[in-house]
MARNU-504059 format. One record per residue (C-alpha): residue number from 1; x negated, y negated, z; residue in one letter. Coordinates in Angstrom, 3 decimals. Layout:
MARNU-504059
<atom NUM,<X,Y,Z>,'a'>
...
end
This chain:
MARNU-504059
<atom 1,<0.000,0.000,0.000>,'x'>
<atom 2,<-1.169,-3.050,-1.056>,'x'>
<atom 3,<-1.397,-6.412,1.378>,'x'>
<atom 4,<1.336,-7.859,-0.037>,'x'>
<atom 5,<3.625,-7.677,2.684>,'x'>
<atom 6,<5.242,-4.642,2.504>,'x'>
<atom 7,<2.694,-2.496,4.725>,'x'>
<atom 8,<3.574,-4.638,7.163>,'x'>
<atom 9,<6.896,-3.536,7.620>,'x'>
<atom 10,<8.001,-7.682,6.566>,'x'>
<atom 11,<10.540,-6.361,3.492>,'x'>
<atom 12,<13.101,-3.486,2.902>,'x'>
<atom 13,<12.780,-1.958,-0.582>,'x'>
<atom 14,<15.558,-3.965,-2.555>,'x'>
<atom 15,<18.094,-1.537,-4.012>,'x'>
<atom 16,<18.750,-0.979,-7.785>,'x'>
<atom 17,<21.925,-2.271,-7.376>,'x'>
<atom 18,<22.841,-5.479,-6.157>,'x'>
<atom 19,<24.046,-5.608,-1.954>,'x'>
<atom 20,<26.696,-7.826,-2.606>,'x'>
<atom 21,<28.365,-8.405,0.607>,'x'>
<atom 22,<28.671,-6.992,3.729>,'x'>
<atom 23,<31.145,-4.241,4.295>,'x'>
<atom 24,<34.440,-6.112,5.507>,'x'>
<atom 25,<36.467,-4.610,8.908>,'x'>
<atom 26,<38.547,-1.822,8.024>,'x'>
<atom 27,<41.579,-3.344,8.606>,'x'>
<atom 28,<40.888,-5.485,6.336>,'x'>
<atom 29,<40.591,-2.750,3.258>,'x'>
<atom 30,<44.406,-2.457,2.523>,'x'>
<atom 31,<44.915,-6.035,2.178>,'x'>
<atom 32,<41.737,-7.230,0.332>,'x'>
<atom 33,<42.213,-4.198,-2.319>,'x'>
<atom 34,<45.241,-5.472,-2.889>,'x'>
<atom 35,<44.656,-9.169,-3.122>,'x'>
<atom 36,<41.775,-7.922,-5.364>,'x'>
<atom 37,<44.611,-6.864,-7.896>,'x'>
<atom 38,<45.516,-11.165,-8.226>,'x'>
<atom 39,<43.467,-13.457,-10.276>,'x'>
<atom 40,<40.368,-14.996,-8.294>,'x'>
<atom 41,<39.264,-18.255,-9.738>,'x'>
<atom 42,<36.535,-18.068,-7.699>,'x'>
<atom 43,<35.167,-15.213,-9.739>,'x'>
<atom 44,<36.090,-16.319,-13.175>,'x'>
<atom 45,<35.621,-19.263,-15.112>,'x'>
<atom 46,<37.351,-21.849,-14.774>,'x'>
<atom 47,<38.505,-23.799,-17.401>,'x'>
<atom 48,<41.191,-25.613,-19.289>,'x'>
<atom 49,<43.553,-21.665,-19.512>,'x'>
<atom 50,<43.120,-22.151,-15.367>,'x'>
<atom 51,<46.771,-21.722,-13.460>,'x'>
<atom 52,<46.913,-24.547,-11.550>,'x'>
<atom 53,<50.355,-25.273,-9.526>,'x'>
<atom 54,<51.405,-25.782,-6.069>,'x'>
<atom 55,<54.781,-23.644,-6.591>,'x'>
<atom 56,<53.339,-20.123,-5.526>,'x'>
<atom 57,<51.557,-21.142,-2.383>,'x'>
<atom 58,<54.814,-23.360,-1.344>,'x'>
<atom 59,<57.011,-20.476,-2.163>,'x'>
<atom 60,<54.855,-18.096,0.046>,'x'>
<atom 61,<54.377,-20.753,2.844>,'x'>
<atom 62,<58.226,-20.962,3.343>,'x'>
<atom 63,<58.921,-17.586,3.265>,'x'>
<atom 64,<56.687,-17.025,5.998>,'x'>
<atom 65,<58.130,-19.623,8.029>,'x'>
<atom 66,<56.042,-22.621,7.022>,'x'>
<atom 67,<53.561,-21.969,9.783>,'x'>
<atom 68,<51.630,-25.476,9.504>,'x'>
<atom 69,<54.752,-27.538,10.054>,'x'>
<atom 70,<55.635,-29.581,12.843>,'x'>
<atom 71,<51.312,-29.924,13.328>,'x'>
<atom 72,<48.832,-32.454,13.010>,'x'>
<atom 73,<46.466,-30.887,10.270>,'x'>
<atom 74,<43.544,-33.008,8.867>,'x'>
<atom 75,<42.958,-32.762,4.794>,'x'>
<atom 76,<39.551,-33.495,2.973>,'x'>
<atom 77,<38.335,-33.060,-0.604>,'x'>
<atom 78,<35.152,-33.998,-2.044>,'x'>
<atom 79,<32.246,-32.038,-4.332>,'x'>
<atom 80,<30.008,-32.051,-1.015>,'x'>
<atom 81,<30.213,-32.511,2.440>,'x'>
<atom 82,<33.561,-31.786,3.061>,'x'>
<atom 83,<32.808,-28.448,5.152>,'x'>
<atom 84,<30.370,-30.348,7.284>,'x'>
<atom 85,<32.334,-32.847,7.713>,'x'>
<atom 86,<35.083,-30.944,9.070>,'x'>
<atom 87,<32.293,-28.472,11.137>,'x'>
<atom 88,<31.784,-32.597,13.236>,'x'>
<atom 89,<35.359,-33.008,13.649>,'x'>
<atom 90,<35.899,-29.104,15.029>,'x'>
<atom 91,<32.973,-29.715,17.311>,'x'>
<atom 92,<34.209,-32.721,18.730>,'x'>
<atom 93,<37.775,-31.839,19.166>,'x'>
<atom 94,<36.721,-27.977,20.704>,'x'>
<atom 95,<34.915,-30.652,23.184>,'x'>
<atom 96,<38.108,-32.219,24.540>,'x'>
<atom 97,<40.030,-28.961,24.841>,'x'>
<atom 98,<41.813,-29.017,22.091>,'x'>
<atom 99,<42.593,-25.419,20.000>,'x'>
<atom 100,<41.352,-25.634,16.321>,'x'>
<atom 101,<41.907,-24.126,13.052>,'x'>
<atom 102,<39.788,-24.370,10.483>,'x'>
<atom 103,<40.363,-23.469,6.347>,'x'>
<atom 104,<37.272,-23.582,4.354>,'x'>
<atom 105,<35.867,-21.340,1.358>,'x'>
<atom 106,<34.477,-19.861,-0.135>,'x'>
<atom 107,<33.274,-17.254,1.917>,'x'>
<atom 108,<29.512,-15.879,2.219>,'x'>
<atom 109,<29.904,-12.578,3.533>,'x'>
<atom 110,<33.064,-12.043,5.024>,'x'>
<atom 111,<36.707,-13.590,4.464>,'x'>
<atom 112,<37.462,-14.071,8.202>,'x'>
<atom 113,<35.108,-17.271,7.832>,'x'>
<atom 114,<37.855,-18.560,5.585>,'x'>
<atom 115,<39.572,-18.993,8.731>,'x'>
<atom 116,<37.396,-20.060,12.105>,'x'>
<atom 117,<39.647,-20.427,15.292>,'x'>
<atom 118,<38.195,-22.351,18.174>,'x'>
<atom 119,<35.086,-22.779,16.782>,'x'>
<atom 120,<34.880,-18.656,15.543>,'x'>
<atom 121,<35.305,-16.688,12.503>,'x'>
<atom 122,<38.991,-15.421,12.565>,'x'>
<atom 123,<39.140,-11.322,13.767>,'x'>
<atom 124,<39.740,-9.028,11.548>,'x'>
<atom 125,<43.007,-7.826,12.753>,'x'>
<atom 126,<45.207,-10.975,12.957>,'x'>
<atom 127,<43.846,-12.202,9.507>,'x'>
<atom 128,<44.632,-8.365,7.848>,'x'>
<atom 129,<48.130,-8.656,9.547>,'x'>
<atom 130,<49.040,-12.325,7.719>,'x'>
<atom 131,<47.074,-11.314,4.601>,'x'>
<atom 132,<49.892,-8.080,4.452>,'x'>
<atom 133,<53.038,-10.328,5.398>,'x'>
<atom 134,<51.750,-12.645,2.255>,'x'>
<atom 135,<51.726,-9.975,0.187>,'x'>
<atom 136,<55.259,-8.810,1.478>,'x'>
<atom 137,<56.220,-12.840,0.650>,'x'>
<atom 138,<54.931,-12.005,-3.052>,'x'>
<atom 139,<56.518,-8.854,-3.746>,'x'>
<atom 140,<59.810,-10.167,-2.306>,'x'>
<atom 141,<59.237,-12.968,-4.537>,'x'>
<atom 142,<58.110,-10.867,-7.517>,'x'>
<atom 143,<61.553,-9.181,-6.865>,'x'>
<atom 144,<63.715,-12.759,-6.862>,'x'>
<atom 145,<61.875,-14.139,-10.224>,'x'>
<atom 146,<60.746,-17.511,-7.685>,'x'>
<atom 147,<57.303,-18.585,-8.146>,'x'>
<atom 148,<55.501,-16.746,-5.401>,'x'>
<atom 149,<55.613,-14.248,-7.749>,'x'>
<atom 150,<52.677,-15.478,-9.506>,'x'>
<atom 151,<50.208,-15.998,-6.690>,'x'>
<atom 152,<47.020,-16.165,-7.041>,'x'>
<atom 153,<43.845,-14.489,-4.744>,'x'>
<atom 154,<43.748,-18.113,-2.996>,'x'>
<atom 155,<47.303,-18.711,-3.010>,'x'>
<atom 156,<47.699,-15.499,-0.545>,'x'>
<atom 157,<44.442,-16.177,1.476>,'x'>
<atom 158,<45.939,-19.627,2.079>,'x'>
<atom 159,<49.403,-18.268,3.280>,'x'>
<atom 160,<48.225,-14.752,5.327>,'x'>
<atom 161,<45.403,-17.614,6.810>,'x'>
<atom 162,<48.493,-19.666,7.528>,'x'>
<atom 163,<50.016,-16.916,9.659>,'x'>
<atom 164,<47.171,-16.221,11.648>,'x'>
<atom 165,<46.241,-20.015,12.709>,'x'>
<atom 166,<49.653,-20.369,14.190>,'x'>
<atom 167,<48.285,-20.968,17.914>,'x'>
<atom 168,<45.695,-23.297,16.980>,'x'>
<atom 169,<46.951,-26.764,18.131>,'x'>
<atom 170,<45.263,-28.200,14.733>,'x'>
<atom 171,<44.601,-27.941,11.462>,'x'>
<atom 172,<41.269,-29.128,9.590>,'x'>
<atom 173,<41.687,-27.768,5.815>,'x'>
<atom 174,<38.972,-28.067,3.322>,'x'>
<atom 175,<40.030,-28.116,-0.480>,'x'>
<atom 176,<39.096,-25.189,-2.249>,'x'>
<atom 177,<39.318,-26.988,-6.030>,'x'>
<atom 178,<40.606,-31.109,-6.910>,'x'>
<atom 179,<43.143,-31.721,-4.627>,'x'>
<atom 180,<46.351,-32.392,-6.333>,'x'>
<atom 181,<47.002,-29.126,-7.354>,'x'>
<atom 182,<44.780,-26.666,-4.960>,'x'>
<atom 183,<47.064,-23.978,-2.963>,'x'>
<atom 184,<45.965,-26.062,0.329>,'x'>
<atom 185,<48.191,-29.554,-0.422>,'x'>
<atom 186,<51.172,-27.195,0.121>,'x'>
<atom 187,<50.235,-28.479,3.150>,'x'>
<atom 188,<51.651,-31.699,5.186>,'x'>
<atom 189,<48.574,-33.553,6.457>,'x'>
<atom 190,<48.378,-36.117,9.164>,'x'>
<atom 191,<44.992,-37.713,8.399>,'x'>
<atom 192,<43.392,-37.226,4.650>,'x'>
<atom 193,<40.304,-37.996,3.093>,'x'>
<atom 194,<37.785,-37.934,0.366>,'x'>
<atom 195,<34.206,-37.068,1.055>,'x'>
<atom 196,<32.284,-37.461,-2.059>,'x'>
<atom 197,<33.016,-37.430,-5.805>,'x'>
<atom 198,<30.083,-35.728,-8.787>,'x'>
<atom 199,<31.135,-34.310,-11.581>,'x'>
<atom 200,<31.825,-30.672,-11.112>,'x'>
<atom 201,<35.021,-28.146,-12.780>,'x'>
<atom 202,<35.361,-30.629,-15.463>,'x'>
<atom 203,<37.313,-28.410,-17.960>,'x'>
<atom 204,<39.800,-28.676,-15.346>,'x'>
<atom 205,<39.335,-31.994,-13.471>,'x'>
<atom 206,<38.126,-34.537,-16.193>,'x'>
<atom 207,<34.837,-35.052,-17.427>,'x'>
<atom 208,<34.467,-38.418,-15.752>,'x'>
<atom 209,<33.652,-39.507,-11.898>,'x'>
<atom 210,<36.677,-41.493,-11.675>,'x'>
<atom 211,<38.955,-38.626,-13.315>,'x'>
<atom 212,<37.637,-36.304,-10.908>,'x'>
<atom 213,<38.368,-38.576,-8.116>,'x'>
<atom 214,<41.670,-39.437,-9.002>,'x'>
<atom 215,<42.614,-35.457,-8.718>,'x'>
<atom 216,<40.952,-35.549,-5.271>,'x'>
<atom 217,<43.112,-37.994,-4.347>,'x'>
<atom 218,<46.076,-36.466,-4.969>,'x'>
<atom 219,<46.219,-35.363,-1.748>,'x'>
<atom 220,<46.840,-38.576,0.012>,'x'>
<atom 221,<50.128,-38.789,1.654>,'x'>
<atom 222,<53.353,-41.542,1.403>,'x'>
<atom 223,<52.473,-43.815,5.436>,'x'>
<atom 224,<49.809,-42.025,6.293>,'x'>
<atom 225,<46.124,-42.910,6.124>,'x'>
<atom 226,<43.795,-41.290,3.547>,'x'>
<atom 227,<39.758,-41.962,3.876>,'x'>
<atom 228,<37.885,-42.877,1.211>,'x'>
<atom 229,<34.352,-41.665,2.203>,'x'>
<atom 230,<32.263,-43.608,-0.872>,'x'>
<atom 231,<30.559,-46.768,-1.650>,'x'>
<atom 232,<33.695,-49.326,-2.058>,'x'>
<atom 233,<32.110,-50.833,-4.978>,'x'>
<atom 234,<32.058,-47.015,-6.991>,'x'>
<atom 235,<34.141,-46.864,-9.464>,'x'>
<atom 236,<35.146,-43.416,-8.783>,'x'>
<atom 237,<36.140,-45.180,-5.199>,'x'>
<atom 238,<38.259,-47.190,-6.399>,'x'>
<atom 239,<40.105,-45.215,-8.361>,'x'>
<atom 240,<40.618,-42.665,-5.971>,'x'>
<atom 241,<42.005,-45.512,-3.482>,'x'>
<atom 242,<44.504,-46.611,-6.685>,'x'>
<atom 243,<45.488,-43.151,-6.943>,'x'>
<atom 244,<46.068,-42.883,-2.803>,'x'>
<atom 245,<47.995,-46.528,-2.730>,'x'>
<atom 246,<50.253,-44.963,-5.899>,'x'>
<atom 247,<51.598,-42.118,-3.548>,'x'>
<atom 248,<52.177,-44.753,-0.645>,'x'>
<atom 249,<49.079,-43.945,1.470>,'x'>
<atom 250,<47.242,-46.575,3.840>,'x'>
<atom 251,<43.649,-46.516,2.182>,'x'>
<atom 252,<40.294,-46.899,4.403>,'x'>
<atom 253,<37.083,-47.371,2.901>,'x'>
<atom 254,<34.029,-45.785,4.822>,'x'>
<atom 255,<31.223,-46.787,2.895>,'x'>
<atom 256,<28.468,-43.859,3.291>,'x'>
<atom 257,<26.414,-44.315,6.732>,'x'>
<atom 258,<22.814,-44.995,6.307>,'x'>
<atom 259,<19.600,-41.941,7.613>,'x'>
<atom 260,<20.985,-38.984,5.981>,'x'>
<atom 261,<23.336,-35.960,4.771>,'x'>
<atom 262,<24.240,-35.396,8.354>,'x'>
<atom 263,<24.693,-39.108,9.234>,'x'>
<atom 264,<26.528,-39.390,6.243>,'x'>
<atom 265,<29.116,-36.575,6.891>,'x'>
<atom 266,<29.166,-37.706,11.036>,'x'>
<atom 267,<29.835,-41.402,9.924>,'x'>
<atom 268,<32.954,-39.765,7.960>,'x'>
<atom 269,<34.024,-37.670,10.523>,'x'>
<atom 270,<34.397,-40.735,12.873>,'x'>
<atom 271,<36.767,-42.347,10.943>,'x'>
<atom 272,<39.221,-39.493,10.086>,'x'>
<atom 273,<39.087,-39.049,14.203>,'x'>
<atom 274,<39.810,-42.958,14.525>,'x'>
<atom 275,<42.699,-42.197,12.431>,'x'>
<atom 276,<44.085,-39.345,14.181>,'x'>
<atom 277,<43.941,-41.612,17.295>,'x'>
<atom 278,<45.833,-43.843,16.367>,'x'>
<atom 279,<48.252,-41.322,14.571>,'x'>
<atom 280,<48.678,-40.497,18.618>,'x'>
<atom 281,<46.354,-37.102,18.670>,'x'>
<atom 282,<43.653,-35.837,20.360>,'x'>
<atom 283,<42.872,-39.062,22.071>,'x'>
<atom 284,<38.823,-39.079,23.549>,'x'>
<atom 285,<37.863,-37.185,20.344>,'x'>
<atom 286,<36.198,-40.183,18.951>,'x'>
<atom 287,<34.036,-40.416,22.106>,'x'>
<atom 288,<33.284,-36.733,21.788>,'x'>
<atom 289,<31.622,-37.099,18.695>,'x'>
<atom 290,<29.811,-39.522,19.538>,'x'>
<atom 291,<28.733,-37.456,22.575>,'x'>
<atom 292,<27.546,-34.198,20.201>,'x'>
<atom 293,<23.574,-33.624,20.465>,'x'>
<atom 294,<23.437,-30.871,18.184>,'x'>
<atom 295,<24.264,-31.237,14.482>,'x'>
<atom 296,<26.614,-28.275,13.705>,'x'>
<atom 297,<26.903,-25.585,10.801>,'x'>
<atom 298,<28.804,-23.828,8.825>,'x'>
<atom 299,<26.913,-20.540,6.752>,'x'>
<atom 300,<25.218,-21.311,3.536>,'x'>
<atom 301,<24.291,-24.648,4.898>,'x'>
<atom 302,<20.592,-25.843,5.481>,'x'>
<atom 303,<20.740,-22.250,6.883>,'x'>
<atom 304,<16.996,-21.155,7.900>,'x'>
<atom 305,<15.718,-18.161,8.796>,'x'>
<atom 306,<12.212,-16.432,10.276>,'x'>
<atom 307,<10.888,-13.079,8.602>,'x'>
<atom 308,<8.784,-11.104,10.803>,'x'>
<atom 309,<5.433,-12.358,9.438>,'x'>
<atom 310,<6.916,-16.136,9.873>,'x'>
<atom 311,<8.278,-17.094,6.522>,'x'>
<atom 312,<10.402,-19.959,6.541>,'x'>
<atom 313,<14.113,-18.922,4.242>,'x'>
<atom 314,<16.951,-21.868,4.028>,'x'>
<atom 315,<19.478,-20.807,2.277>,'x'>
<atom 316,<21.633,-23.537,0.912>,'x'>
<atom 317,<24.504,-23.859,-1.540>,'x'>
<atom 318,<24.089,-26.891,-3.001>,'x'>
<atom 319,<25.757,-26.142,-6.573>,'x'>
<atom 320,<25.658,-29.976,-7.463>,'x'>
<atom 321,<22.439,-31.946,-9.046>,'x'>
<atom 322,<22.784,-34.807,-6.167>,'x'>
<atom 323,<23.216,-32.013,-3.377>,'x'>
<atom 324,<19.609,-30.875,-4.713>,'x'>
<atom 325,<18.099,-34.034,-4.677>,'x'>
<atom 326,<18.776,-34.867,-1.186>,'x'>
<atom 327,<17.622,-31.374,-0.217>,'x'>
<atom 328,<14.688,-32.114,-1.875>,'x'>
<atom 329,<13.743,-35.770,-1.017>,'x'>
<atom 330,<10.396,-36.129,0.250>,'x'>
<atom 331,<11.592,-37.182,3.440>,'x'>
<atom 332,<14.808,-34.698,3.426>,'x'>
<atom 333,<14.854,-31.123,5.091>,'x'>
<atom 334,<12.578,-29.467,3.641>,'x'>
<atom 335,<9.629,-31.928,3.677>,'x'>
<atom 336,<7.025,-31.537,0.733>,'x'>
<atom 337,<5.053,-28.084,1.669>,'x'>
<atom 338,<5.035,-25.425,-1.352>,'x'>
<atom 339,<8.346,-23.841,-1.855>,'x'>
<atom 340,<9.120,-21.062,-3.567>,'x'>
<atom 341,<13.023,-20.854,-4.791>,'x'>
<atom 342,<15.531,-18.050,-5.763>,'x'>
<atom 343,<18.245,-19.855,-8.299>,'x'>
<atom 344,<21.445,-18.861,-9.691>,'x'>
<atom 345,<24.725,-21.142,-10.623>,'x'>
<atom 346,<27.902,-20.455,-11.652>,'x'>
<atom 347,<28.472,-21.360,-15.941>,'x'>
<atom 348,<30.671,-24.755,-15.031>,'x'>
<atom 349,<27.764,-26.228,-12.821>,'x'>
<atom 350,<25.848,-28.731,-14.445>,'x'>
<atom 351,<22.255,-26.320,-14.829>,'x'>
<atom 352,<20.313,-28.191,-17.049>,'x'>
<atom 353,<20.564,-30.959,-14.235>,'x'>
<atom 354,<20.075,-28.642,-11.375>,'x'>
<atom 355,<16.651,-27.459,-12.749>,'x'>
<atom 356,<16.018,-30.570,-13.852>,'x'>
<atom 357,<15.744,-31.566,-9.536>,'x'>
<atom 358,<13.738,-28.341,-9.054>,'x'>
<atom 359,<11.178,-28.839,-11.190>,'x'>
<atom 360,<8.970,-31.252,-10.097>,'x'>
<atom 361,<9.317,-29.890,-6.453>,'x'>
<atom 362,<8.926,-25.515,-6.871>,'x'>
<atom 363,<5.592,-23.740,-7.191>,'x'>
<atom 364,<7.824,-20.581,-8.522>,'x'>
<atom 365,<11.515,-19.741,-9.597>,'x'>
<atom 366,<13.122,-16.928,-9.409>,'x'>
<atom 367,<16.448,-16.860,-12.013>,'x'>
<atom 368,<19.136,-14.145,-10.133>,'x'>
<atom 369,<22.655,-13.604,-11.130>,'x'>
<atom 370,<26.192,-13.698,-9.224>,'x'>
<atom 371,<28.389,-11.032,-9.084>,'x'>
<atom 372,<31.079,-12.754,-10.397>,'x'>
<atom 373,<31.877,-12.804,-14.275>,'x'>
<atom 374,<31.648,-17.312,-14.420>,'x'>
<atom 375,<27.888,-16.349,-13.462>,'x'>
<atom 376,<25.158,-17.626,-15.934>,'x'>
<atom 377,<23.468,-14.866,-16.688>,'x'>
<atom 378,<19.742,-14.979,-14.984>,'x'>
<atom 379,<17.911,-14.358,-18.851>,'x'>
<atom 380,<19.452,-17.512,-19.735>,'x'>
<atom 381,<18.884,-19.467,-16.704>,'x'>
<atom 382,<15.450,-18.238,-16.817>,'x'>
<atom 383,<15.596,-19.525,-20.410>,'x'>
<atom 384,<16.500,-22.928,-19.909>,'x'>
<atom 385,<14.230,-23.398,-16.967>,'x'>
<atom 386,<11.013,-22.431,-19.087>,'x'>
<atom 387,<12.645,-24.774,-21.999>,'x'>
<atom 388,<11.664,-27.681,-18.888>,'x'>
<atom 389,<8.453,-26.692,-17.967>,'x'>
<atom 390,<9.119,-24.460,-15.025>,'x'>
<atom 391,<7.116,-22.059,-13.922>,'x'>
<atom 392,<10.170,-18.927,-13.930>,'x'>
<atom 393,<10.571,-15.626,-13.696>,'x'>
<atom 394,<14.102,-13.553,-14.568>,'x'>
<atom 395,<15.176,-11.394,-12.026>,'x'>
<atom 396,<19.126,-9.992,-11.745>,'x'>
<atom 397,<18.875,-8.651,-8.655>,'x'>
<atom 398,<18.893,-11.372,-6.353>,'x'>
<atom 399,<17.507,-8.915,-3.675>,'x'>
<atom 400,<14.546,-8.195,-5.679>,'x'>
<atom 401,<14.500,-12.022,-6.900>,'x'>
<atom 402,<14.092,-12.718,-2.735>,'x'>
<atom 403,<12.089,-10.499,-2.284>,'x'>
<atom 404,<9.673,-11.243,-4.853>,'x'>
<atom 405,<9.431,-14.826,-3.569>,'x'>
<atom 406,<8.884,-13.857,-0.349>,'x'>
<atom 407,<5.928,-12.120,-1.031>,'x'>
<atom 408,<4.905,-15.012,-2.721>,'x'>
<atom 409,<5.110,-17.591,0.244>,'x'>
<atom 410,<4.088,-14.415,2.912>,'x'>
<atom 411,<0.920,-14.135,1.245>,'x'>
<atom 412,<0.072,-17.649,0.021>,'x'>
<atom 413,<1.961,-20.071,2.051>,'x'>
<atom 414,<4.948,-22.004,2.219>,'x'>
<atom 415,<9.056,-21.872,2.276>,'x'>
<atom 416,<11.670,-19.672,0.371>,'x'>
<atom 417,<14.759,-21.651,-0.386>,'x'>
<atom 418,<17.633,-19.845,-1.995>,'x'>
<atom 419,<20.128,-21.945,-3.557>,'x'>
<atom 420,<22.648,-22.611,-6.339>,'x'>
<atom 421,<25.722,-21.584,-4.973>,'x'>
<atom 422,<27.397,-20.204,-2.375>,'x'>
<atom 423,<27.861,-16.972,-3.427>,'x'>
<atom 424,<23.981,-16.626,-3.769>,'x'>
<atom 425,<23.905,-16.526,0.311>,'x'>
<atom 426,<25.897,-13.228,0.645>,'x'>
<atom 427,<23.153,-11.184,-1.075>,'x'>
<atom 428,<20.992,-13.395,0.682>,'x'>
<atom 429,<21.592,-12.648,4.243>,'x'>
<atom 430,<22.131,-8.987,3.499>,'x'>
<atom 431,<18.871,-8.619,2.330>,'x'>
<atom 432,<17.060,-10.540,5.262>,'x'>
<atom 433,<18.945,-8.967,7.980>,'x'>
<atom 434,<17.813,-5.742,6.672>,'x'>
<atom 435,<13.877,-6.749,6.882>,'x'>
<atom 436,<14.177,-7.898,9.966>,'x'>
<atom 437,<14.184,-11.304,9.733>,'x'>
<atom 438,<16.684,-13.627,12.096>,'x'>
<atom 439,<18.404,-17.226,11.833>,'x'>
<atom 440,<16.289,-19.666,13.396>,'x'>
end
């Protein structure tokens, strides 16, 4: 054995076939097999031929009950930061006592982080159990001709989420797509917002910042405030406040704080507290926040991790040019040591512009594939990065892909950073965990 690492016990032997994803809870098997049956746009492209329609997810919702009326439930869009932004407002609210739900996606290994209650991933049990009383909603509306009947994969994690959140006291929901038209403004909310607007989903959204923003904020609400998270002067700011005034909301500008991703998304999360204030909840949250030491996370975000010899891994899924370039920044995260990166995107992400940011800062990429059919294949990717300069190498298997780049860094210095997209983490984690290696 060579002294490249593996004689060291540092690496498992990657297997032939891609580890996708950790093995989900039992219970969850019946449900997710059949959910697997529905069309998941997160797994296929999405473009102009995309369903997109807030009838099936209402019809479900009120066949179950409508289990998020009658509670205050805090709504936020945006390309990036939205997740973090809503991981501040959990942590400060958790602080004061109060019971939380929180709706994000996608996942990165399991479903029940769709779903985090009081601060944890959802059990298995109580999500399986609203995941099969969605499905009951569908078939009864398959039977009825109403449109539940053509639900999709995220309608029915939305509504069997739905059912399990019930005893949270409230809601923070993170769009999955837009705004106007995701599965999650079936929802009322109390306080909504918009946390950033890049062009991303254009075939869908618009091909222009101020399109895209003006299907973001189509989730403001008629007397109720709706936080505009951007430079006021950004033309994609204003017209996401036009759109927002149009549908009756009260519009707040909170121009981006100064020092920062995570002053940036804390600066937002203030104001969407200050505004449930005054909407009479959770009163001392605001002071909370302000309280929090620690800057909290959600997977897949400036995630890092230790292998046994003492590799640095941060596993990020930044899937957005500008996301890249302030993980990159010479005075961001990840400082200016050599990195070494494992890169895949999805075939509606803006690549050219991606590798573009990685360029001038990676020794060595690695070009991996999803396991999802809207992946760019990793020949191409590897393609197109060469076409720029790069120094890359094609790899499919993102295991071997890590674990190729960790020998790199192991043996001559400096960080791993897998990135790209979120569903580049799964595979990720699987693959540390299983050499060893822990979250640091």
């Amino acid at each position: 054995m060579n002294a490249s690492g593996a004689d060291r016990g540092d690496f498992a032997d990657p297997p032939a076939t891609p580890v996708w994803y950790a093995c989900e809870h039992p219970s969850l098997a019946e449900p997710l097999a059949r959910l697997d049956a529905l069309v998941d746009w997160e797994k296929r492209d999405r473009d102009a031929g995309m369903r997109v329609t807030l009838a099936p997810a209402a019809d479900l919702l009120a066949r179950l009950g409508d289990p998020q009326a009658g509670r205050p439930l805090v709504h936020l869009a945006g390309t990036k930061g939205k997740g973090s932004t809503l991981a501040w407002l959990e942590a400060a609210l958790l602080a004061i006592g109060v019971r939380t739900a929180l709706f994000s996606s996608p996942h990165v290994e399991s479903v029940t982080e769709r779903l985090r209650l009081d601060g944890r991933d959802v059990d298995p049990e109580p999500l399986a159990h609203g995941l099969t009383e969605a499905l009951e909603a569908r078939a009864a509306a398959l039977a009825e001709g109403t449109p539940g009947a053509h639900a999709s994969w995220f309608d029915l994690m939305i509504a069997g989420s739905a059912r399990a959140a019930r005893a949270a006291d409230l809601w923070l929901v993170e769009v999955g797509l837009g705004g106007r038209l995701d599965s999650t403004n079936a929802f009322e909310s109390t306080v909504a917002g918009l946390a950033s607007v890049e062009l991303e989903h254009t075939a869908v959204l618009g091909d222009t910042r101020e399109a895209i923003a003006a299907e973001k904020a189509g989730i403001a609400r008629a007397d109720r405030p709706f936080v505009v998270g951007l430079d006021p002067q950004d033309p994609a700011a204003r017209r996401a406040a036009q759109v927002a005034e149009a549908l009756g909301a009260r519009v707040r500008s909170c121009p981006p704080a100064t020092g920062g991703t995570d002053a940036r998304n804390r600066g937002l999360a203030r104001a969407l507290l200050e505004e449930l204030e005054r909407a009479g909840f959770a009163p001392g949250a605001v002071a909370a926040l302000d309280g929090l030491a620690q800057v909290p996370r959600l997977p897949g975000r400036l995630e890092r991790w230790r292998t046994r010899a003492g590799t640095e891994v941060v596993l990020d899924g930044a899937h957005v040019p500008e996301s890249l370039e302030l993980l990159l920044a010479p005075d961001g995260p990840l400082g200016v040591g050599p990195l070494h990166a494992v890169f895949s995107c999805a075939r509606d992400k803006r690549r050219g512009a991606m590798l573009k940011v990685l360029g001038p800062r990676v020794e060595t990429l690695f070009c991996t594939s999803l396991s999802r059919t809207g992946s760019v294949p990793a020949d191409t990717l590897t393609e197109d990065a060469r076409a720029l300069g790069l120094v890359a190498t094609c790899e499919p298997n993102p295991a071997r892909a890590l674990e190729r780049a960790l020998r790199l860094a192991t043996d001559g210095g400096g960080t791993v950073l897998v990135t790209g997209s979120l569903h580049l983490i799964g595979p990720a984690r699987v693959h540390l965990r299983s050499c060893g290696a822990v979250p640091c």
